[in-house]
C-alpha positions in Angstrom: 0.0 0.0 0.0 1.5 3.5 -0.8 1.3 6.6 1.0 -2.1 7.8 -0.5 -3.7 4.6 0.1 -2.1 4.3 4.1 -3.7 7.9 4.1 -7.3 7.3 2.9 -7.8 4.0 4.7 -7.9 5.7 8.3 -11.3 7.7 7.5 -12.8 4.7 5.4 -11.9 2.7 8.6 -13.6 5.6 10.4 -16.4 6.0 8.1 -17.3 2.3 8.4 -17.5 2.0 12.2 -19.7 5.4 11.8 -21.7 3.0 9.5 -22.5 0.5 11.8 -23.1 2.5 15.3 -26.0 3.9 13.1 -26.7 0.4 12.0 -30.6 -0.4 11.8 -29.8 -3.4 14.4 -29.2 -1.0 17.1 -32.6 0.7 17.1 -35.7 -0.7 19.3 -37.0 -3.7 18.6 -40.6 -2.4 18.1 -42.5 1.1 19.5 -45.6 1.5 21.2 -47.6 4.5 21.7 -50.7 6.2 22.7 -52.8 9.4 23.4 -54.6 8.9 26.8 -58.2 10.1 26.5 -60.0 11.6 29.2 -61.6 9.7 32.2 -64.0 10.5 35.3 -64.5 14.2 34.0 -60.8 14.8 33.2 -60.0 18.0 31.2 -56.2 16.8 30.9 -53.9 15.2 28.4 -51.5 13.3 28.2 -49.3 11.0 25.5 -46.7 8.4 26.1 -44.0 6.5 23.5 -42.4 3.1 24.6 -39.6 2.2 22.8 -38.7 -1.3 23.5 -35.3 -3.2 23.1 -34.8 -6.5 24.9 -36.1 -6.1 28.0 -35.0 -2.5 28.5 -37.5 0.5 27.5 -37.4 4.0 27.2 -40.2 5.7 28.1 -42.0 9.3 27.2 -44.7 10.1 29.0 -45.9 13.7 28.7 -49.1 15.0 30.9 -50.8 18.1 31.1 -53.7 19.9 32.5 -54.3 17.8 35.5 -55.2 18.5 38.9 -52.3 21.1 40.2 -52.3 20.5 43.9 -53.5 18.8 46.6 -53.5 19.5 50.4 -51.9 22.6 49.4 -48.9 20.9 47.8 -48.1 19.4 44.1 -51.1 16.6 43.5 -49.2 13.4 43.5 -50.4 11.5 40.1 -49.6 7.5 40.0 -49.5 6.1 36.5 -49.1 2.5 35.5 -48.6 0.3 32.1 -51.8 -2.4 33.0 -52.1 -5.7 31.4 -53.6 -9.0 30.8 -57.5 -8.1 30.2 -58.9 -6.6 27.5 -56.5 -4.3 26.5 -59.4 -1.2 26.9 -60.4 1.7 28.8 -63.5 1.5 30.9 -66.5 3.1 29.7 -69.0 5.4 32.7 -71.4 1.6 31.7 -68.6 0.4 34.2 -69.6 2.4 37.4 -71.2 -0.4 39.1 -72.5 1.6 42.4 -73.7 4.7 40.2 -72.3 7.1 42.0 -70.7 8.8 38.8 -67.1 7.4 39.1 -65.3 5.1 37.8 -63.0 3.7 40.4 -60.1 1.8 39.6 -61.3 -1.7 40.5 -64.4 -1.1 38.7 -62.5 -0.7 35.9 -60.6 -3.2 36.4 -61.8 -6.2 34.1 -60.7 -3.8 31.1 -57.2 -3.4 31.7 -56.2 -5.9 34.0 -53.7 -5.5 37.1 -50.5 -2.8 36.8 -47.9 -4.5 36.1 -44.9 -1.7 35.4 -45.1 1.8 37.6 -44.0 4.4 35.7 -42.5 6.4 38.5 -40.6 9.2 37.9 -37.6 7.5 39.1 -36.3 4.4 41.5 -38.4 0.9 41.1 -41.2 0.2 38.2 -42.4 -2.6 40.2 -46.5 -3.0 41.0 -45.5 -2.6 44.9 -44.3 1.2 43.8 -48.0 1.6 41.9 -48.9 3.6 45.2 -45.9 5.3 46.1 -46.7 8.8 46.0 -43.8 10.1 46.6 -42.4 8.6 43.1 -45.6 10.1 40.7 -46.0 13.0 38.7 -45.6 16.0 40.4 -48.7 18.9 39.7 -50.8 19.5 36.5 -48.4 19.2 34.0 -45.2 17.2 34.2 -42.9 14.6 32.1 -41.0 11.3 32.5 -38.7 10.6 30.5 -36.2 7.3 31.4 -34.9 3.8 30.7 -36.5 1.1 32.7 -36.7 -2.4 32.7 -39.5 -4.7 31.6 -40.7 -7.5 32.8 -41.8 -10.5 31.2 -45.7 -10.2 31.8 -45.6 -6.5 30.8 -43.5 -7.7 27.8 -46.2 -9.7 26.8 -48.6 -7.5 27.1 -47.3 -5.0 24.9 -46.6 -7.8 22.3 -50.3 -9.5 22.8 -51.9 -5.8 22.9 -53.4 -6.2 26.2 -51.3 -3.1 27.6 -52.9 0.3 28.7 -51.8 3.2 30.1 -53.6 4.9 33.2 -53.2 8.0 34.6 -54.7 8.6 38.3 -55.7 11.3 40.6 -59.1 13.7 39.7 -59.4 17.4 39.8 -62.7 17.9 42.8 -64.0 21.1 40.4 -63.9 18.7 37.1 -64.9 15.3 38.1 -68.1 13.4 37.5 -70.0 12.6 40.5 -71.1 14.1 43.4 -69.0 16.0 46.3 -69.7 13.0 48.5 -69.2 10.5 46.2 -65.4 12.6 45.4 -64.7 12.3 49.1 -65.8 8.8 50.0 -63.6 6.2 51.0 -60.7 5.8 48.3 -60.9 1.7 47.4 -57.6 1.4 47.3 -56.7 3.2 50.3 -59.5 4.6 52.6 -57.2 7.3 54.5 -57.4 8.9 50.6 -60.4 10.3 48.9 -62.1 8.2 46.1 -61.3 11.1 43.7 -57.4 11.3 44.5 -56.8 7.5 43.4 -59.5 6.9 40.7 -58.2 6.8 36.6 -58.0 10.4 35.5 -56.6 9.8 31.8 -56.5 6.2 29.7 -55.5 4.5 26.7 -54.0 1.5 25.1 -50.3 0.7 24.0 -50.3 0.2 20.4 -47.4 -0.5 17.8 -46.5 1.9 16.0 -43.3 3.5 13.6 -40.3 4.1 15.8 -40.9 7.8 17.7 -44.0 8.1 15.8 -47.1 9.0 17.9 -50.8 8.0 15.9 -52.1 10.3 13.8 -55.3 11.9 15.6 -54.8 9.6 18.6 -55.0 5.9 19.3 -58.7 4.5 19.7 -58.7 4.6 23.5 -61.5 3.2 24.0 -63.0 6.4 25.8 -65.2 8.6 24.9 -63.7 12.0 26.6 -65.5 11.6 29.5 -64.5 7.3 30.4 -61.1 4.3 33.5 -58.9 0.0 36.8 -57.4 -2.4 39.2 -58.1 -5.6 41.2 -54.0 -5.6 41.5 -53.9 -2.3 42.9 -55.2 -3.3 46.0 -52.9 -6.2 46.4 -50.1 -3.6 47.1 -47.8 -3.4 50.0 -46.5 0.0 49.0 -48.9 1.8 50.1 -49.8 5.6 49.9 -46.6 7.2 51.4 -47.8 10.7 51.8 -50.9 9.2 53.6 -49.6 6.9 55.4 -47.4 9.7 57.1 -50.3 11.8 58.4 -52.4 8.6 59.3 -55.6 10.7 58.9 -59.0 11.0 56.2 -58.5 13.9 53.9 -61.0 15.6 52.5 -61.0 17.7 49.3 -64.2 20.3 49.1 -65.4 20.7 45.4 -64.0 24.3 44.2 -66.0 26.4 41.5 -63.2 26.6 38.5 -63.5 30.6 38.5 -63.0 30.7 42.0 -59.9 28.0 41.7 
C-alpha cells in the first residue's frame, strides 16, 4: 500500500464503524404508543412512547392539564402500564355503584392488574404503583427514562393487552357528586375516592419508531370514560398518607374561584 492509500484508509476505517453504530440493528425492537383520552371528568392530556429493546424501555410520558395541587402541595399523580385483560379503557357503563365514578377496580376487568409503575424515578415494580412520593408531580409534568421490563408487561405489549392509566381527579372537574369525590378511596380509605380513581387512559399500540398515531390511538374512551383488582394487592402503600395517618377531604371548588 503507498502513502495515498495508508492515508485514505484511516477515514474509510472511520467511516465504516460510523456506519454500523448507526446500524438499523441497534434501534428498538418495536415502539408502542398512545394518546390517553379523558376519564372521570378529566380536562387533561396526556401522550406516552415506549420504545422497547430487549427487555429495556425508554419511556415518554408527557401530561398536562391535571389536577395542580392537593393538600396545598403538588397533586401526586400515580400512572401505571396495566395488562392481561382486554387491552381497553372502561366506559361510565362500568360504574357499578352509580355514584358517577369510575374507580379503579371497577375498571378493572378492562385493563387488568399494573404490572410496570411508571415512577418518575427508583423501582417500576407493582409494589411502587402507590408510592406517591415517586408520581408526577402537579398538573403538568414529564417522565422521561430507561427502565426495565418484565416479562408479563412484555407480553402484554406484544399480545396488545397493555394500557396506560393515569390517576388522581381534579374535585371542580370530576363526574359525581362531592360526597361521592370524598368517599372512602378503594384502594386506600385514608385517601379520597377522587385522589386514586383513573383520571386519563389509553391503550399501547405498535406503531413506527418515535412516531405517535395520527389523531390519537382508539382509547377506548369517549372524553368523558377508567382500573385495578391488583392495585389493592399492594404493600406500598400511599406514602404521603400513610405519614399523616388521617382521612382527607378535598371540598369541590368552582373553576372561576380555583
Amino acid at each position: 500500500m503507498n502513502k495515498a492509500m495508508r492515508f485514505l484508509a484511516v477515514p474509510t476505517l472511520a467511516l465504516g464503524a460510523l456506519a454500523m453504530a448507526s446500524s438499523p440493528a441497534l434501534a428498538a425492537d418495536e415502539s408502542y404508543s398512545s394518546t390517553l383520552g379523558q376519564f372521570n371528568g378529566t380536562t387533561g392530556s396526556g401522550s406516552i412512547t415506549v420504545d422497547v429493546t430487549g427487555d429495556k424501555a425508554k419511556v415518554n410520558l408527557q401530561v398536562s392539564g391535571l389536577a395542580e395541587t392537593f393538600m396545598d402541595a403538588p397533586y401526586p399523580h400515580v400512572q401505571h402500564i396495566h395488562g392481561g385483560a382486554k387491552g381497553e379503557c372502561p366506559t361510565p357503563a362500568n360504574d357499578a355503584n352509580g355514584d358517577g365514578i369510575v374507580s379503579t377496580t371497577e375498571g378493572s376487568g378492562s385493563y387488568g392488574a399494573i404490572q410496570t409503575t411508571l415512577s418518575t424515578s427508583g423501582a417500576t415494580t407493582p409494589a411502587e404503583g402507590l408510592n406517591l412520593a415517586l408520581g408526577g408531580q402537579g398538573g403538568n409534568y414529564t417522565i422521561d427514562r430507561e427502565i426495565t421490563l418484565d416479562a408479563a408487561t412484555k407480553a402484554a405489549l406484544e399480545d396488545g393487552t397493555a394500557v396506560v392509566v393515569v390517576h388522581g381527579l381534579d374535585p371542580a372537574t370530576a363526574t359525581g357528586t362531592e360526597e361521592a369525590f370524598n368517599s372512602p378511596s378503594d384502594l386506600d380509605p385514608k385517601l379520597p375516592l377522587g385522589a386514586t380513581s383513573p383520571a386519563l387512559c389509553g391503550p399501547l399500540v405498535a406503531s413506527q419508531m418515535g412516531a405517535m398515531p395520527n389523531g390519537g390511538a382508539d382509547t377506548g374512551v369517549a372524553q368523558e370514560t377508567g382500573s385495578n383488582t391488583g392495585m389493592i394487592a399492594l404493600g406500598g402503600g400511599l406514602v404521603l398518607a400513610a405519614a399523616a395517618g388521617g382521612t382527607y377531604m378535598v371540598r369541590r371548588r368552582v373553576a372561576d374561584n380555583a
